[in-house]
N, C-alpha and C positions, 0 to 999 in steps of 0.2 A: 536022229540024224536025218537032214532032209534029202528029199529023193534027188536024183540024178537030174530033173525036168526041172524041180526048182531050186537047182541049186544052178544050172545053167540059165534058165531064162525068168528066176524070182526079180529080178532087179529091172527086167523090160517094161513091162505097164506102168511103172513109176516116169519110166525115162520120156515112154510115147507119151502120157499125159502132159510132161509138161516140154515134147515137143523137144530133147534132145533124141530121139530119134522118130523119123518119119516114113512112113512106108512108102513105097511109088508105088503108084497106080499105072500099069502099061494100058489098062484097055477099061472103059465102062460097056457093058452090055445091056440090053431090055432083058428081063427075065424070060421072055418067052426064046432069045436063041442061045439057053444056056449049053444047049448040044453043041453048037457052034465053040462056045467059047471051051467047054471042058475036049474039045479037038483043036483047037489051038493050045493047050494048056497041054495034050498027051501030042503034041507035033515038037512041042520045044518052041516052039515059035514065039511064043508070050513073054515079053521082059515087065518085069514088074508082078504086079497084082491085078486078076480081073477080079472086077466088081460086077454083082449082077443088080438091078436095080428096079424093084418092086413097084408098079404102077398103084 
């Protein structure tokens, strides 16, 4: 029997790969103000997904 997690989200990595469904991205950040972003993230404030972005 599969678990609970894949039986709910087995079917998403099929869909994002081919692009039936797409994440938003609310915010890119530089990696180094990830304090920043994880306090926008614990304010509520962030729609979408932040991205941190490794130099």
């Amino acid at each position: 029997m599969p678990s609970t997690t894949t039986a709910l989200f087995g079917g998403a990595a099929p869909a994002v790969a081919d692009g039936r469904i797409r994440p938003v991205v609310g915010a890119t950040l530089p990696f180094d103000t990830a304090a920043e972003a994880a306090g926008r993230l614990r304010s509520h404030r962030a729609r979408g997904k932040t991205v941190l972005t490794v130099p």
